[in-house]
C-alpha positions as CSV (number, residue, x, y, z in Angstrom):
1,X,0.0,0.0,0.0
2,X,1.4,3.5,-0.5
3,X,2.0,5.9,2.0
4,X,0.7,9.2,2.2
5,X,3.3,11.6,1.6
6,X,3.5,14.1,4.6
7,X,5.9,17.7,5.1
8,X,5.7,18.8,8.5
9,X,6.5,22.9,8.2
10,X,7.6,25.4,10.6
11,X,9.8,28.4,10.9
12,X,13.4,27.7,10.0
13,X,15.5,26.5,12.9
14,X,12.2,25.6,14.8
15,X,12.7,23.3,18.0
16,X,12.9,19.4,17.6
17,X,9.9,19.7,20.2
18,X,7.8,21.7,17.8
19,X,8.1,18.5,15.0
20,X,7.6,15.4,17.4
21,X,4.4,17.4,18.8
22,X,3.3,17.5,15.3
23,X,3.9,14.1,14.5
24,X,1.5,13.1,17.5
25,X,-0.8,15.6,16.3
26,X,-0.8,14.0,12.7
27,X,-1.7,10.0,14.3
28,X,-5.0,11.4,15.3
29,X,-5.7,11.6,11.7
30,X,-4.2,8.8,10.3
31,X,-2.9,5.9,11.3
32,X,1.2,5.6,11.4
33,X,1.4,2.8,8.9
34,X,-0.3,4.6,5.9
35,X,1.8,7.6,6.2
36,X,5.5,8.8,5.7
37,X,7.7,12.3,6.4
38,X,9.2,13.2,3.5
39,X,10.9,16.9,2.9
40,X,10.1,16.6,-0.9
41,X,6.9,15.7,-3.3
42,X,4.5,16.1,-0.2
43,X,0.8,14.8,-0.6
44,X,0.1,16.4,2.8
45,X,1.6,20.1,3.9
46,X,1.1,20.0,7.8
47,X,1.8,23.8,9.3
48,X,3.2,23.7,12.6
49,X,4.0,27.4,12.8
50,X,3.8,30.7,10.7
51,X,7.1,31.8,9.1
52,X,7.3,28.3,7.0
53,X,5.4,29.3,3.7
54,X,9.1,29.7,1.5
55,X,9.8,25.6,2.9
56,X,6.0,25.1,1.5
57,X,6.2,26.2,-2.1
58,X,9.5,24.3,-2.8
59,X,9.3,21.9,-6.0
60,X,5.2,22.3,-6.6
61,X,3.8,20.5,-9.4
62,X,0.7,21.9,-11.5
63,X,0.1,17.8,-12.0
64,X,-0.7,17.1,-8.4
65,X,-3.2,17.7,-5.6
66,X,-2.2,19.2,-2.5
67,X,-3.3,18.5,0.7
68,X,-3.3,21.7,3.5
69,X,-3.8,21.6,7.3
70,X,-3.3,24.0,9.3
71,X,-4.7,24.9,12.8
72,X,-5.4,27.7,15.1
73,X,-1.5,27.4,17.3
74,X,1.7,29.3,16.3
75,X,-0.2,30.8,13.3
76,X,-0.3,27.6,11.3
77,X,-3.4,27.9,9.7
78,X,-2.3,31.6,8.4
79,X,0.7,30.0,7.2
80,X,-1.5,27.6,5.3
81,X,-4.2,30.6,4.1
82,X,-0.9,32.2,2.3
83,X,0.2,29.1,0.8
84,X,-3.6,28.1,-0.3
85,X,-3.9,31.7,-2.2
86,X,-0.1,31.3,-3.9
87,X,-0.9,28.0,-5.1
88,X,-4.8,29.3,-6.5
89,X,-2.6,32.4,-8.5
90,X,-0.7,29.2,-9.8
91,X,-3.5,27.1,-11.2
92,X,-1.9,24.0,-8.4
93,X,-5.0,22.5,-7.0
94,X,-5.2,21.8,-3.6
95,X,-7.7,21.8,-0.6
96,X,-7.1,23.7,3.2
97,X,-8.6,22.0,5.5
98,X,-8.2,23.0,9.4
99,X,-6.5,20.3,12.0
100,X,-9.2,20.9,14.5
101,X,-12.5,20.1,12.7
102,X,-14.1,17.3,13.6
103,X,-14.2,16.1,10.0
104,X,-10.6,16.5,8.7
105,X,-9.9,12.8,10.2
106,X,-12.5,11.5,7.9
107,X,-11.3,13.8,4.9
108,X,-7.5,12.9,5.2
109,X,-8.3,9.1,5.7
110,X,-10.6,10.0,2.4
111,X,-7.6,11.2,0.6
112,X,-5.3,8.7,1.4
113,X,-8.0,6.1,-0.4
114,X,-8.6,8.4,-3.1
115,X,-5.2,8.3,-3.7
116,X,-4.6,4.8,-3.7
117,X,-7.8,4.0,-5.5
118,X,-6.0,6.1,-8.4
119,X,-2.8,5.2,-8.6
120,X,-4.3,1.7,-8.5
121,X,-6.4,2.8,-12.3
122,X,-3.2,3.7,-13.8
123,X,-2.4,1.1,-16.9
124,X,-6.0,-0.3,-16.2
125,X,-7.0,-2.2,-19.3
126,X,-10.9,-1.2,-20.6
127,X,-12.3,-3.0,-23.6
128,X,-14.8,-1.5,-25.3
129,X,-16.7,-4.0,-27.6
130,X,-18.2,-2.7,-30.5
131,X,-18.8,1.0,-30.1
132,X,-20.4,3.9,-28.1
133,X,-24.4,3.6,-28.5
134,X,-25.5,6.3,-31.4
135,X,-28.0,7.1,-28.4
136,X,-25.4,8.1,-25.6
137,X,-24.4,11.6,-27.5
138,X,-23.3,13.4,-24.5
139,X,-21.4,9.6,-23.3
140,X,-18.7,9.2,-25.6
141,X,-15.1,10.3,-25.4
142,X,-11.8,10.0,-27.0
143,X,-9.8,7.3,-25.4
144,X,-7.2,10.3,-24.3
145,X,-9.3,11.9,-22.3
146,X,-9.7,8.9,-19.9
147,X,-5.7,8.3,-20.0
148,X,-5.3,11.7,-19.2
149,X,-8.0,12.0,-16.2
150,X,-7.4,8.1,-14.8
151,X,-4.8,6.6,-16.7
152,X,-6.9,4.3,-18.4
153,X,-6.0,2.5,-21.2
154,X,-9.0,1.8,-23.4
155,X,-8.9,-1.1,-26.3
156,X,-11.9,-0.6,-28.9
157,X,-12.7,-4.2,-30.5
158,X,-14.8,-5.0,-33.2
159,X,-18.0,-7.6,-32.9
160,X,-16.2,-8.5,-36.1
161,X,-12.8,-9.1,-34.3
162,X,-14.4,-11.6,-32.0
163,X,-15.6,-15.5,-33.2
164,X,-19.5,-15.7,-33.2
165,X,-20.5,-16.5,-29.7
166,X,-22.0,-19.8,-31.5
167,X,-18.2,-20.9,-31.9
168,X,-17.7,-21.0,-28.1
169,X,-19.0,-23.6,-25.5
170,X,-21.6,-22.7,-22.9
171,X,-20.1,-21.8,-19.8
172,X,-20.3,-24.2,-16.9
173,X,-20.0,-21.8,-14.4
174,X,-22.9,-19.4,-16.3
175,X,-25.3,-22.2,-16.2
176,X,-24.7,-23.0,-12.4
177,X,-24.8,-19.6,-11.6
178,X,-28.5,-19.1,-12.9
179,X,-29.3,-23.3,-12.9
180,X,-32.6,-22.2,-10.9
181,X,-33.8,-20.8,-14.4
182,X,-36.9,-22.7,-16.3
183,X,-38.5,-20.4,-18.2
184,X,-35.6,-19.6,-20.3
185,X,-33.0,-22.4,-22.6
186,X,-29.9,-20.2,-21.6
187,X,-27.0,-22.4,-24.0
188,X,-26.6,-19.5,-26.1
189,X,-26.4,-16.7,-23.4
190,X,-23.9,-18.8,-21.9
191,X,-21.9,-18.9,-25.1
192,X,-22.5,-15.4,-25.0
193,X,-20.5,-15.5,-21.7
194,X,-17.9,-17.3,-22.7
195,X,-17.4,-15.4,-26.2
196,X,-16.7,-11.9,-23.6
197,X,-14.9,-13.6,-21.0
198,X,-12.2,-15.4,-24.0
199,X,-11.9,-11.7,-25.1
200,X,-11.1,-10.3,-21.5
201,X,-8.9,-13.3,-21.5
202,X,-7.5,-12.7,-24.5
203,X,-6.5,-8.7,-24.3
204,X,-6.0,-9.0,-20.5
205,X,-8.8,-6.6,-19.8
206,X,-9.8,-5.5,-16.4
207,X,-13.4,-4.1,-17.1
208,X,-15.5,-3.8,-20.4
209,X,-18.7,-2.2,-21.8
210,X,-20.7,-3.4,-24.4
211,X,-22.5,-2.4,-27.6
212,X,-24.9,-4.9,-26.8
213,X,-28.0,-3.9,-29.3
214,X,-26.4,-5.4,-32.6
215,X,-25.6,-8.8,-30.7
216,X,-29.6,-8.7,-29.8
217,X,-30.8,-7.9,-33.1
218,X,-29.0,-10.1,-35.1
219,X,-29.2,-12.7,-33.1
220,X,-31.9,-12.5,-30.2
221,X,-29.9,-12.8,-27.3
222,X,-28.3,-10.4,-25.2
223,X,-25.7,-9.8,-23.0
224,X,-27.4,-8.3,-20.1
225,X,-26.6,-11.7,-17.5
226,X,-23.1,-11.6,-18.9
227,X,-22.3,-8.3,-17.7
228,X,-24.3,-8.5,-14.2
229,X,-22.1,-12.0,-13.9
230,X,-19.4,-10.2,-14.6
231,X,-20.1,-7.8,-11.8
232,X,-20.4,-10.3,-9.7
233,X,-17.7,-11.8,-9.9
234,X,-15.4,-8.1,-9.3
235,X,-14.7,-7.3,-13.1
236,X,-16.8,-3.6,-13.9
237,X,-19.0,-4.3,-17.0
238,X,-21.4,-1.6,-18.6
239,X,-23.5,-1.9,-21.2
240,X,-24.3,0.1,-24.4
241,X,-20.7,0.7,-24.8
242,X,-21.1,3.7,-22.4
243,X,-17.6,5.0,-22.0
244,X,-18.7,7.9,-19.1
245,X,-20.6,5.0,-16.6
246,X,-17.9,2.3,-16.8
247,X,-15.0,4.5,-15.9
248,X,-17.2,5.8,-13.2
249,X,-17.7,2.2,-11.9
250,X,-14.0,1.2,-12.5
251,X,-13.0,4.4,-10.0
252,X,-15.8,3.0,-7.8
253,X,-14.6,-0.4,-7.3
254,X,-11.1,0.6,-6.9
255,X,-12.4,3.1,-3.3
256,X,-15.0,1.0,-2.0
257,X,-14.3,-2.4,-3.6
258,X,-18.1,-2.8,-4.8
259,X,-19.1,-1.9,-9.0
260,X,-22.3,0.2,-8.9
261,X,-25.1,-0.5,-10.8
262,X,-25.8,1.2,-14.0
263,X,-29.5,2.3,-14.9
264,X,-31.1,5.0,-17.0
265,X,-33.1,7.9,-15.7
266,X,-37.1,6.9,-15.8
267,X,-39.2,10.1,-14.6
268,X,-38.0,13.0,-12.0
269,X,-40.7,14.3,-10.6
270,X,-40.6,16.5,-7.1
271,X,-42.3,13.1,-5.4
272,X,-40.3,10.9,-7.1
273,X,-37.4,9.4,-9.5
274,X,-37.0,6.2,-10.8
275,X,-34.5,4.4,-12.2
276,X,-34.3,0.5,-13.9
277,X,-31.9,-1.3,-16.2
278,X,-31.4,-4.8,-16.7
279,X,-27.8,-5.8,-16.4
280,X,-28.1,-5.5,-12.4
281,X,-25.6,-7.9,-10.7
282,X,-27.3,-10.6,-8.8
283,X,-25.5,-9.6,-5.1
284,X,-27.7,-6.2,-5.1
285,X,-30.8,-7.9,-5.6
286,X,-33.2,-10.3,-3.9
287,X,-35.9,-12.5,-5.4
288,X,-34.9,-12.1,-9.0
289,X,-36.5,-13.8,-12.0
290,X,-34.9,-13.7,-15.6
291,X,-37.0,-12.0,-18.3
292,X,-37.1,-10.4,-21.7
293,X,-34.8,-7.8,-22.7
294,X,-37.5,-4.6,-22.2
295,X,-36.6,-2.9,-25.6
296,X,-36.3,-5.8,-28.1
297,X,-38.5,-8.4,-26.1
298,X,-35.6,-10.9,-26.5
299,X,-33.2,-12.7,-25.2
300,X,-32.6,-12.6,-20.9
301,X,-32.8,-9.7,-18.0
302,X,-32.5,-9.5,-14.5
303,X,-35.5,-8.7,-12.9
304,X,-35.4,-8.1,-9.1
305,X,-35.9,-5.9,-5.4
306,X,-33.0,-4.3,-5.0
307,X,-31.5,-5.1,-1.3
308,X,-31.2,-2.6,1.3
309,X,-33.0,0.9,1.3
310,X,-29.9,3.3,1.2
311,X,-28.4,4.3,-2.0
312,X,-26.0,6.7,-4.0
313,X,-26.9,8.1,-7.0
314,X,-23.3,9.9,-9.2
315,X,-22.8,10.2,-12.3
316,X,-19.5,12.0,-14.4
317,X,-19.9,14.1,-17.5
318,X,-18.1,13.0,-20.7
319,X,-15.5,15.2,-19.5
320,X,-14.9,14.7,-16.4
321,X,-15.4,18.2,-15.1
322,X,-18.9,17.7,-13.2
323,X,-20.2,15.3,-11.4
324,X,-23.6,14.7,-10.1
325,X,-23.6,12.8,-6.3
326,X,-26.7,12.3,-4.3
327,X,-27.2,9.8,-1.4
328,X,-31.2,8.9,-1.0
329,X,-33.5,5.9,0.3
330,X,-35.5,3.6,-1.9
331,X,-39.2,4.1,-0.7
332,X,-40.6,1.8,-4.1
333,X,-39.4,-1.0,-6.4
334,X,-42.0,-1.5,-8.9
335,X,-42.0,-3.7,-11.6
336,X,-43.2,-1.5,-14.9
337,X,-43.7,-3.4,-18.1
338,X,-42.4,0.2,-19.5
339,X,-39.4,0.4,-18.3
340,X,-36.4,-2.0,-18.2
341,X,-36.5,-5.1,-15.8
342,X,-35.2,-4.2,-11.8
343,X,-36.7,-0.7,-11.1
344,X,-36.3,1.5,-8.2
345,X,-38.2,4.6,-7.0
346,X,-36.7,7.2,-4.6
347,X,-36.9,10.6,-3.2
348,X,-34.4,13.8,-3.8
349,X,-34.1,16.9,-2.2
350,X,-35.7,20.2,-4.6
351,X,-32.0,21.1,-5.7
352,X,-31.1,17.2,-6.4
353,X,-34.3,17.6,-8.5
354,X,-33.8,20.7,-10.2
355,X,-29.9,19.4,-11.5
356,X,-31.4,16.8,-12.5
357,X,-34.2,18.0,-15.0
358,X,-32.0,21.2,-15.2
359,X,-28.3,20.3,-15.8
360,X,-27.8,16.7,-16.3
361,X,-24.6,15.1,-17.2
362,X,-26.8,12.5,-19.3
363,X,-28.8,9.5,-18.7
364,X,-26.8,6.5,-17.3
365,X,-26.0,6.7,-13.6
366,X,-24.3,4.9,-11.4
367,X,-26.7,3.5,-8.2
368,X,-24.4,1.9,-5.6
369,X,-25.7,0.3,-2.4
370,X,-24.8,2.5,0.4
371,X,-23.6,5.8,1.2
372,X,-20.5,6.7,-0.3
373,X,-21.3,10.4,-0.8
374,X,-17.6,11.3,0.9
375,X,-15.7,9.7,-0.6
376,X,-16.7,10.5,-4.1
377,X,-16.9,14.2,-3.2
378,X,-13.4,13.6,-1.8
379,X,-12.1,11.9,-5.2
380,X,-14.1,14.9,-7.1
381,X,-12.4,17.4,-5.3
382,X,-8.5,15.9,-5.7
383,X,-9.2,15.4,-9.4
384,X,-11.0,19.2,-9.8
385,X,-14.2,17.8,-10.6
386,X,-17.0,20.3,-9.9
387,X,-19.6,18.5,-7.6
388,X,-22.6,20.3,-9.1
389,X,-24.6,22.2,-5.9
């Protein structure tokens, strides 16, 4: 695991007594083993004192986040304030946060696992099969803008490039998995399985998204148990070959260790929003039965009551300069014919509303069982994304 990066600052020739105070000041907020003193390429700036802004600014990168604490002794938080306003006339992002509040614990302990949750994406493989949904127009991206933001490498294949899934056996494992199935001959969704999980294989791929539409109108089967398998078993997989809601659950798996759901945007209403999909992995849902994909009518879906009653809603635009987070309950799962298979209702404050019939970063979002509001505002704010108010 890799250590926070911490510079303890003070005045120059400050007492030896001045430092080990601060280093017993610094183990309230994180614990000893996941941090490291450094006097160069900080993560962390700790003030001490006042007089230690010129030791502050040495070696600054405009390609790294900075974290600032100061506090309220020895002028360390206006040591801190200077530094905070020299690295804003800079463009060098970086947060202040104050030593005393009762939340700075929490927000450091949040950084550290942003951090390692990023450095973890770099060189992550993402295949994208097929290609970006002609529907999802404000979806796609270039590849570079993800290997710029995340350091994600991104591998577009063909259908064409892959053997018909007819060529490949049914997978044992697939059939086990859903072996309480009647109502549905799943040989050929199994293929299906086996036909993504050779081409993971194959280009050592850590998460994919699908264009799954061609594969379900050519053919009349789908890919929608495939990718909630997939999910299951810890390797992200979207659907429609939406390049904005798989990196968002890649990012999400690698800070909390669970891949979101992805499902479209139903109704908003100021009583209620619902969302459904049907690609929803079989751990986040109780009771499930496998239907008809809702669009075509063919081939397999999850349908199912999604477990627990606390949730987070985010999404990322196709830039990766917004992003919408909002942590609700469910208080409905109904079970539409109009609308894809698992479905959820819940309730949003007036603003979470108005961004989201006003200003929204598309349709796709990310529903993850839980709160993880904090940590995805954290991860936001070290990668100066705007966390739309």
């Amino acid at each position: 695991m890799t250590q926070l990066r911490i510079k303890l600052l003070a005045f120059q020739g400050a007492p030896d007594t001045i430092f080990n105070d601060g280093i017993q000041r610094i183990e309230k907020l994180i614990k000893p083993q996941n941090y490291t003193l450094v006097d160069s390429d900080p993560d962390l700036h700790f003030f001490l004192t006042g007089g230690s802004e010129q030791a502050a600014i040495q070696n600054l990168s405009n390609d790294k986040f900075y974290l600032l604490i100061g506090s309220k002794h020895d002028n360390a938080y206006a040591s801190a304030s200077e530094v905070k306003a020299y690295m804003n006339s800079k463009n060098i992002s970086s947060v202040i946060l104050d030593e005393e509040d009762v939340e700075t614990a929490t927000l450091v302990q949040n950084f550290h696992k942003v951090s390692q949750a990023l450095q973890h994406l770099k060189g992550k493989q993402l295949g994208l099969i097929g290609d970006v949904s002609n529907w999802l127009i404000a979806s796609a991206m270039p590849a570079e803008v993800i290997d710029a933001k995340f350091g994600i490498k991104l591998h577009q294949i063909a259908w064409s490039e892959l053997s018909h899934f007819s060529d490949y056996p049914p997978t044992k494992e697939f059939l086990e998995t859903f072996a309480e199935v009647k109502n549905f001959d799943l040989t050929n969704t199994a293929r299906v399985n086996e036909q993504l999980a050779q081409a993971i294989k194959k280009h050592k791929l850590d998460a994919i998204t699908v264009e799954c539409f061609p594969l379900v109108k050519k053919d009349c089967v789908t890919a929608c148990l495939p990718l909630a398998k997939f999910n299951n078993d810890g390797i992200p997989a979207g659907c429609e070959g939406d390049l904005t809601a798989i990196v968002g659950m890649m990012l999400c798996k690698e800070l909390t260790g669970v891949i979101p759901w992805i499902a479209n945007v139903n109704k908003v209403t100021n009583k209620i929003c619902q969302f459904s999909h049907c690609t929803i992995g079989l751990d986040m849902v109780t009771d499930y039965t496998v239907e008809t994909h809702f669009e075509t009518g063919e081939g397999t879906a999850i349908q199912g009551d999604f477990k627990g009653d606390t949730i987070t809603i985010f999404r990322f635009d196709n830039e990766f300069k917004k992003a919408f987070i909002a942590t609700t309950n469910i208080i409905g799962r109904p079970k539409s014919e109009s609308a894809c298979r698992t479905q959820i209702e819940v309730t949003l404050t007036e603003n979470e509303v108005k961004l989201l019939k006003n200003k929204p970063l598309g349709n796709h979002h990310l529903i993850y069982p839980g709160d993880c509001k904090s940590i995805l505002q954290s991860a936001c704010s070290l990668m100066g994304i705007e966390v739309l108010q």
